[in-house]
C-alpha positions in Angstrom: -4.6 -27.9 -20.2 -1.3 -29.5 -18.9 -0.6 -29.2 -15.3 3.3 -28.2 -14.4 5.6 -29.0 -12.1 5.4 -30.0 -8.7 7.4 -29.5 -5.8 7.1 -31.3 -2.0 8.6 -30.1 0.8 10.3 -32.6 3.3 9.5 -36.0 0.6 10.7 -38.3 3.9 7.8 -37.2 6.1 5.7 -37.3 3.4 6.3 -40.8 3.0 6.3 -41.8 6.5 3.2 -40.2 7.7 1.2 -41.4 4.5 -2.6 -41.4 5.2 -5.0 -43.3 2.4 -8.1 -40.8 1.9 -10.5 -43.4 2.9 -9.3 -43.8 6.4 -10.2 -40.0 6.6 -13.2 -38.4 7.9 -14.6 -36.6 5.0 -17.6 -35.1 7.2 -15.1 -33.4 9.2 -11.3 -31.8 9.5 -9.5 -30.2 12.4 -8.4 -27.0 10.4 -9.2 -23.0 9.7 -12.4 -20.6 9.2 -15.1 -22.9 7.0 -17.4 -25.7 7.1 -14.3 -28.1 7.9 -13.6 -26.8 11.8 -11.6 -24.0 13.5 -12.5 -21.1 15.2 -15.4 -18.9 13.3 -13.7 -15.9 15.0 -10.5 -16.1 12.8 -9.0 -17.7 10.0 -6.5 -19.3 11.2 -6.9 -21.7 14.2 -4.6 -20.6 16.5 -5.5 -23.1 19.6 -2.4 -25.4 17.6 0.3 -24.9 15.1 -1.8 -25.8 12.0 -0.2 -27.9 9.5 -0.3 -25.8 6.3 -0.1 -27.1 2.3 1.1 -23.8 0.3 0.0 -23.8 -3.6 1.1 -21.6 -6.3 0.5 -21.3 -9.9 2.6 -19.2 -12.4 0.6 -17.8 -15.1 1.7 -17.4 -18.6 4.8 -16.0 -19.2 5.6 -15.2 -15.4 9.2 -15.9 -14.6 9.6 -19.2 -12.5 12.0 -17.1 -9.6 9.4 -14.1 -9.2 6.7 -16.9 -8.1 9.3 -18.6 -6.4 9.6 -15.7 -4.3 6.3 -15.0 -3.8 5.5 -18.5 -2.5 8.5 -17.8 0.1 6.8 -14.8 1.2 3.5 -16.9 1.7 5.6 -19.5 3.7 6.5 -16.5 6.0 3.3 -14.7 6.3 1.9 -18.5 7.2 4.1 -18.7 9.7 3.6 -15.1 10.8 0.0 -16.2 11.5 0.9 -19.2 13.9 1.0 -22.2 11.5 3.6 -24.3 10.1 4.3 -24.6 6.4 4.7 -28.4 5.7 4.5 -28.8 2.0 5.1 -26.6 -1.6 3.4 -27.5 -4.5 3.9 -24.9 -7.8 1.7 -25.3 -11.0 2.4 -24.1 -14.6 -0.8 -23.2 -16.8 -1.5 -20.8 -19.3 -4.9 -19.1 -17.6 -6.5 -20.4 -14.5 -9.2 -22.8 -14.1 -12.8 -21.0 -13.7 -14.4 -23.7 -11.5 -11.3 -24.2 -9.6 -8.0 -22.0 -10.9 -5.6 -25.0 -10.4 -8.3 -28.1 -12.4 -9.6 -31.1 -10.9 -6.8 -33.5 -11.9 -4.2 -31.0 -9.8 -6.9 -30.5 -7.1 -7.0 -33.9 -6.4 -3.2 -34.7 -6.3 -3.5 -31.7 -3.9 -5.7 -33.8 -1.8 -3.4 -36.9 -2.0 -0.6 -34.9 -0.9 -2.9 -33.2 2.3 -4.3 -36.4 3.3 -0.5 -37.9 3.3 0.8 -35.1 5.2 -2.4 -34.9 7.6 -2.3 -30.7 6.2 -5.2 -28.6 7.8 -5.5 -26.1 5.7 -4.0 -25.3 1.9 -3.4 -21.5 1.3 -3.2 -20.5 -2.2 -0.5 -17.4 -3.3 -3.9 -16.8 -5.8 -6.6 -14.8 -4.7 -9.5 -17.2 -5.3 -13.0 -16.6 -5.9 -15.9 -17.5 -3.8 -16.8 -20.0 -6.1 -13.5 -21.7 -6.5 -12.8 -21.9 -2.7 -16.4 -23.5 -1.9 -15.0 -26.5 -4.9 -11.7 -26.8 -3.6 -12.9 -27.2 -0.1 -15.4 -30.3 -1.5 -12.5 -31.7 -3.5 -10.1 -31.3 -0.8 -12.2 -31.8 2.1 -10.3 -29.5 4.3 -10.2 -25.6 4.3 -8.6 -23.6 1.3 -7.6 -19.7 2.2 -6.0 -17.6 -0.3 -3.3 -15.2 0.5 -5.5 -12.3 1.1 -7.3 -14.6 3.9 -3.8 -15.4 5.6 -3.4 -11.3 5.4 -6.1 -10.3 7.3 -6.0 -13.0 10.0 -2.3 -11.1 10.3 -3.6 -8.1 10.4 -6.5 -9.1 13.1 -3.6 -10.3 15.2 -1.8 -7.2 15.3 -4.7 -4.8 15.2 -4.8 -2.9 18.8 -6.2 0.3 18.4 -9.8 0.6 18.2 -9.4 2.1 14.8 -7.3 -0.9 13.9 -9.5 -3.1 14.8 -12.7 -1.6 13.3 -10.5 -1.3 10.1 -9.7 -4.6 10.1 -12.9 -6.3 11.2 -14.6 -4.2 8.1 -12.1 -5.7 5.8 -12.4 -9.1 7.2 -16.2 -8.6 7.0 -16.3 -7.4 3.4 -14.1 -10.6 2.7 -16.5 -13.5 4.3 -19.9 -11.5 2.8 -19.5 -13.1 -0.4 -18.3 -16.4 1.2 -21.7 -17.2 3.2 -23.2 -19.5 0.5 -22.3 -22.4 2.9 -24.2 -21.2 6.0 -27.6 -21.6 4.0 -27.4 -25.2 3.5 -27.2 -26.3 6.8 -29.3 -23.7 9.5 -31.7 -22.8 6.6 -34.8 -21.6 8.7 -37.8 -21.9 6.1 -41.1 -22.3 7.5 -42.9 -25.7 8.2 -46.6 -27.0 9.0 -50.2 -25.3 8.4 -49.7 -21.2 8.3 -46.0 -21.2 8.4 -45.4 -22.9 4.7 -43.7 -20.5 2.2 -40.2 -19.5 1.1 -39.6 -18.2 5.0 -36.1 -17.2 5.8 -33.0 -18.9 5.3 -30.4 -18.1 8.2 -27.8 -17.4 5.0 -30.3 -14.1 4.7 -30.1 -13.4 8.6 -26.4 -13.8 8.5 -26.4 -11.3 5.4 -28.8 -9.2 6.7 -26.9 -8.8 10.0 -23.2 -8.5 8.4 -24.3 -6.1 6.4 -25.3 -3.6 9.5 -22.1 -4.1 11.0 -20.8 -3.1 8.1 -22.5 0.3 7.5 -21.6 0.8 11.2 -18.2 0.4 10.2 -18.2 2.4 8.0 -19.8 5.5 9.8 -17.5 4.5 12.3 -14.4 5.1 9.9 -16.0 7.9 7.8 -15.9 9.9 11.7 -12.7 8.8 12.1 -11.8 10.3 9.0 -13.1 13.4 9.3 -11.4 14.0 12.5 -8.0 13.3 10.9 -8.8 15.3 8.0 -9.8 18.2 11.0 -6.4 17.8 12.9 -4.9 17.6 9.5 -5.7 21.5 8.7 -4.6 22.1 12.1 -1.2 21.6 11.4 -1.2 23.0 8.3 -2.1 26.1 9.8 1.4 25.4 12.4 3.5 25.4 9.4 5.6 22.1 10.7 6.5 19.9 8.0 5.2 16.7 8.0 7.5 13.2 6.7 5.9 9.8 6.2 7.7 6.3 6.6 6.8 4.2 4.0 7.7 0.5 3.0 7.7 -2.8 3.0 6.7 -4.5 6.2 9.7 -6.0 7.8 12.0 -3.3 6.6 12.1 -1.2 9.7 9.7 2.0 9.6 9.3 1.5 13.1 13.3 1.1 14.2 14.0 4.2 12.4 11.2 6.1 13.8 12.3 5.2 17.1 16.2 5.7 16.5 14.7 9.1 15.5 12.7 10.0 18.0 12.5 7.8 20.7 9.0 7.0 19.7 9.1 3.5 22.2 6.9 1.7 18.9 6.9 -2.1 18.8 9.4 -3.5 16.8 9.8 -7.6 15.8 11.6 -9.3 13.1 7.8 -10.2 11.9 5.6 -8.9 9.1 3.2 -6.3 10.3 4.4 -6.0 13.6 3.3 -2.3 13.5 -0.6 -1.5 12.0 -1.4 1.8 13.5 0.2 5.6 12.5 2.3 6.7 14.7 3.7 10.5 14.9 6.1 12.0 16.5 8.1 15.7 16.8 11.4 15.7 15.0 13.6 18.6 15.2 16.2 18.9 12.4 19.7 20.0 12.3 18.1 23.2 10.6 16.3 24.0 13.5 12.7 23.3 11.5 10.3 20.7 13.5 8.6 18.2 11.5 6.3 15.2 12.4 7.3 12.1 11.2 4.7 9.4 10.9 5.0 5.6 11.0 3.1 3.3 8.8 1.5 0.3 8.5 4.0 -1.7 6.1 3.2 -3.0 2.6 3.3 -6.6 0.7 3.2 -8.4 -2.7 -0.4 -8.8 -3.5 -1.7 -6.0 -1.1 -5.4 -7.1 -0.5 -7.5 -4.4 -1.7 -10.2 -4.1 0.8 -7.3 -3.7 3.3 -6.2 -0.6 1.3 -9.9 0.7 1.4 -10.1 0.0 5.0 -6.9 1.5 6.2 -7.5 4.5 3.8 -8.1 6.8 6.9 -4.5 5.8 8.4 -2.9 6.3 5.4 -4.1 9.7 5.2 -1.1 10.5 6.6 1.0 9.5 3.7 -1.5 11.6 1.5 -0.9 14.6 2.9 3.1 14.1 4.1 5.4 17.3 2.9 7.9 13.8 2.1 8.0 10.5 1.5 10.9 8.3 3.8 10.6 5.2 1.8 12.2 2.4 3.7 13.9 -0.4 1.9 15.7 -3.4 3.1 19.1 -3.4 1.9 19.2 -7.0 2.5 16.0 -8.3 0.3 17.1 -10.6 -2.1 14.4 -8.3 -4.6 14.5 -4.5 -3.1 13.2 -3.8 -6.8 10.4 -5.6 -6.3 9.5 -4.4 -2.7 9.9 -0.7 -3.6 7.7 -1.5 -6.6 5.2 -3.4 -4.5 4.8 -0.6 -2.5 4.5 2.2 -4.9 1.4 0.1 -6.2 0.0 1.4 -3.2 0.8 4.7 -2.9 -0.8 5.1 -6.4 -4.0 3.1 -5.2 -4.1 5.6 -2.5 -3.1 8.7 -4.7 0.3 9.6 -2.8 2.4 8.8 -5.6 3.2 12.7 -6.4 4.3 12.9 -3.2 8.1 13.8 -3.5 9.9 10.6 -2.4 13.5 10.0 -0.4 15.1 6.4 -0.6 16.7 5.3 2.5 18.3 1.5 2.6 18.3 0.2 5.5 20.5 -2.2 7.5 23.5 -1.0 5.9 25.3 -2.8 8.7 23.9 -6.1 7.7 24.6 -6.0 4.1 27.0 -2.9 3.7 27.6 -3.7 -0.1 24.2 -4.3 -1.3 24.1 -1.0 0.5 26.1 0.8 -1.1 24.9 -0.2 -4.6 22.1 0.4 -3.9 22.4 3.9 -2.8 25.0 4.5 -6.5 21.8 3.2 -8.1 19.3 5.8 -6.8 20.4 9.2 -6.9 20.2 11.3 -3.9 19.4 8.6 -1.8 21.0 7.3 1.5 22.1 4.2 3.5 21.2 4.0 7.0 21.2 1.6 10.3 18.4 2.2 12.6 20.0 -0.6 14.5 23.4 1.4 14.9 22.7 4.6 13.9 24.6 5.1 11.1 24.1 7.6 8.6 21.3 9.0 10.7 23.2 12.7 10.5 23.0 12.5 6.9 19.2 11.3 6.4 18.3 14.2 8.7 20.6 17.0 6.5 18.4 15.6 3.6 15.5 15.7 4.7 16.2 19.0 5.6 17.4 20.2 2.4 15.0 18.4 0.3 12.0 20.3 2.9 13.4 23.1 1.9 13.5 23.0 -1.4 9.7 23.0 -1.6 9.6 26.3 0.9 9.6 29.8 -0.4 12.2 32.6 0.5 10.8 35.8 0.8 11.5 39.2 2.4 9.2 41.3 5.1 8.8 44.5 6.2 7.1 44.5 9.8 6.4 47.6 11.8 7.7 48.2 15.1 3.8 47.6 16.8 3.3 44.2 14.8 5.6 42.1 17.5 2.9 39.9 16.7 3.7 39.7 13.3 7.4 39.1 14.1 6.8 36.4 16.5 4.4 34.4 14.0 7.2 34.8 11.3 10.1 33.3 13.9 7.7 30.5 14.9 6.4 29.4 11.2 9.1 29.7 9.6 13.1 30.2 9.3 14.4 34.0 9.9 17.3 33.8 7.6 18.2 37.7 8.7 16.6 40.3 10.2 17.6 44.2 10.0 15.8 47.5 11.8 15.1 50.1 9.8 13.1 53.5 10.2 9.9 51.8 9.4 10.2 48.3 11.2 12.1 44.9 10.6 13.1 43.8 7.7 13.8 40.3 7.3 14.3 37.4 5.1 12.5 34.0 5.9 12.0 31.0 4.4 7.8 29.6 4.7 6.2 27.0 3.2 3.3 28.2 0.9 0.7 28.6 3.4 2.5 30.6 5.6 3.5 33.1 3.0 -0.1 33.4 2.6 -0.6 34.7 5.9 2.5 36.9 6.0 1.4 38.4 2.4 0.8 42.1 3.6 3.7 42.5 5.0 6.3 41.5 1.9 8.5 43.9 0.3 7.5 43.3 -3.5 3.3 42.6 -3.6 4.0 41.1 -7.5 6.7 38.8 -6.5 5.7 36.7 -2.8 9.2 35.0 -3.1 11.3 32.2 -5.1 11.5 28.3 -4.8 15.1 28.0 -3.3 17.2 24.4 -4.9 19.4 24.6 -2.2 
């Protein structure tokens, strides 16, 4: 099978810093998490700006601009995680290579070009097997990562919670189980001498053996967490307040609107996944209904699954959210491939019959991609979180489309049920209100559960009230 094309970044340096393979140490290579150096706390070596190879293969039929793209986004999400992309190299083939995915002629022209360009580390846009990294990293004689790797070295950069961090020190751990085959070779701890001959126990086992505890813990550790979300979850339920989720792409600014919103004070940079753990605030709408709005951890190409396992009791928020505010950047070259990349997700995570708003963000940067945009998808709206504009009319419809999914119905409450009357003012909307000889009568709109509660006290016991389009 024919290898493809090949592209080099910066061809000049290349040929001025030009190192022959022999003169390298083959035993040994400043770089990333492996056998070749680094730091065995992370996965990228952050004591220096590593020096970082990027390969890509397109597959089949794949258009060559969709893995163009992707490799872009690998180039930033490199450089997110404190190294420096110094070379691009793209392959053609028709399936990948079992033993390596790219073959052993293009994993040797791979090592030409590393040794030339003194690279650290290649990252691969593929996900690549535990198998295929350990051969890569003997051909290449540095460390190979694959996307997901670079992902969750971001992701234990930014983690600050300690929910965040157990989540991503579970997914980190679930990632390197399968990559301990190295370990055995080298600390291997069988017995020696009279009485102590026998298989014994390699320190790959121990390492197992001891990773696999910390992950149960984990586990228990997030199942808890869960439980007390799903626990504070029926809470508000029971509150009747609306709940709104901010979903997106990372980089497409979930957190800026959140705090043009609220004044929420979340960390925002002009980096992916700046922002890991939920936040929620209090929003009060021009109705006069109070919702909570939650900010999310953003989404990507390629989304590693373990991370979407890990983070599955942060994202319970987006499960259980009245609305979905998803976030798009106006001024992504492919908003039809982030909003798809992202609603991958939400189906992986079962929040994709959640009803969904479109808001396109940083009109003010690109005010016509904007604006087609928003004449593409119905019912949606452009915003800036930056400027505030079109703030007044994201919150008028999130308000209508909220209630759209309440139910209108009308009450009669004696005079000595104030307490009755004060429950329907606080969980719902009081739309009007009349005294009659036997108590109030009033019209409110509720969501379902709260209709419920307020059941006795309706007008018509065979009809509890009708969905309203307005």
């Amino acid at each position: 099978m024919s290898d493809g094309h090949e592209e080099v970044l910066d061809p000049a340096e290349l040929e001025q810093s030009a190192v022959l393979s022999s003169d390298i140490d083959e035993s040994s290579h400043r770089g990333a998490f492996g056998e070749f150096g680094g730091e065995a706390t992370g996965l990228i070596d952050r004591t220096f700006r590593e020096r970082i190879v990027l390969a890509g293969v397109s597959l089949g039929r794949v258009d060559s601009e969709v893995t163009d793209a992707s490799m872009d986004e690998l180039a930033r999400l490199v450089d997110t995680a404190g190294a420096d992309p110094v070379a691009r190299i793209v392959q053609q083939r028709d399936s990948p290579d079992r033993a390596t995915y790219i073959g052993q002629g293009k994993a040797h022209e791979l090592r030409t070009v590393s040794d030339a360009l003194d690279a650290d580390t290649v990252v691969f846009d593929n996900d690549l097997s535990p198998a295929q990294q350990g051969n890569l990293e003997a051909i290449l004689k540095r460390t190979a990562l694959d996307r997901t790797a670079v992902i969750l070295d971001i992701f234990a950069q930014n983690a600050s919670s300690p929910e965040g961090k157990a989540q991503v020190e579970l997914a980190q751990l679930r990632y390197r189980l399968p990559r301990l085959r190295r370990s055995g070779k080298t600390f291997s701890q069988q017995g020696g001498g009279i009485g102590t001959r026998g298989p014994g126990e390699t320190q790959l086992e121990v390492d197992r053996r001891r990773l696999m505890r910390r992950v149960s813990r984990l586990e228990s550790d997030l199942k808890q967490i869960r439980k007390n979300r799903s626990t504070q979850s029926k809470a508000r339920r029971r509150t009747s307040n609306r709940s709104v989720a901010i979903v997106g792409y990372t980089n497409a600014g979930k957190s800026t609107l959140l705090n043009c919103l609220t004044d929420a004070g979340v960390l925002v940079e002009d980096r992916l996944f700046a922002t890991l753990d939920a936040t929620t605030r209090r929003l009060q709408l021009p109705g006069g209904e109070a919702v909570f709005v939650s900010d999310t951890v953003g989404f990507v190409r390629k989304l590693p699954h373990q991370l979407v396992e890990a983070f599955k009791s942060t994202l319970d928020v987006v499960v259980d959210a009245d609305l979905l505010v998803h976030v798009v950047d106006a001024a992504d070259p492919d908003p039809a491939g982030s909003i798809a990349a992202v609603r991958v997700v939400l189906e992986e995570i079962g929040a994709d019959k959640v009803p969904e708003l479109f808001v396109f963000n940083k009109s003010d940067v690109a005010p016509n991609a904007a604006r087609r945009l928003v004449e593409r998808e119905s019912g949606s709206v452009a915003v800036s979180s930056t400027t505030g504009a079109g703030i007044d009319d994201l919150l008028a419809v999130v308000g209508r489309r909220l209630r759209r999914q309440s139910i209108v119905t009308e009450l009669l409450v004696p005079y000595e049920r104030g307490d009755v009357l004060a429950m329907a003012h606080r969980e719902g909307e009081v739309m009007d209100s009349v005294e009659s000889d036997d108590g109030w009568q009033i019209v409110i709109r509720v969501d379902e559960g709260s209709a419920g509660r307020l059941a006795d006290f309706q007008v018509d016991q065979s009809s509890p009230g009708f969905d309203v389009g307005g």
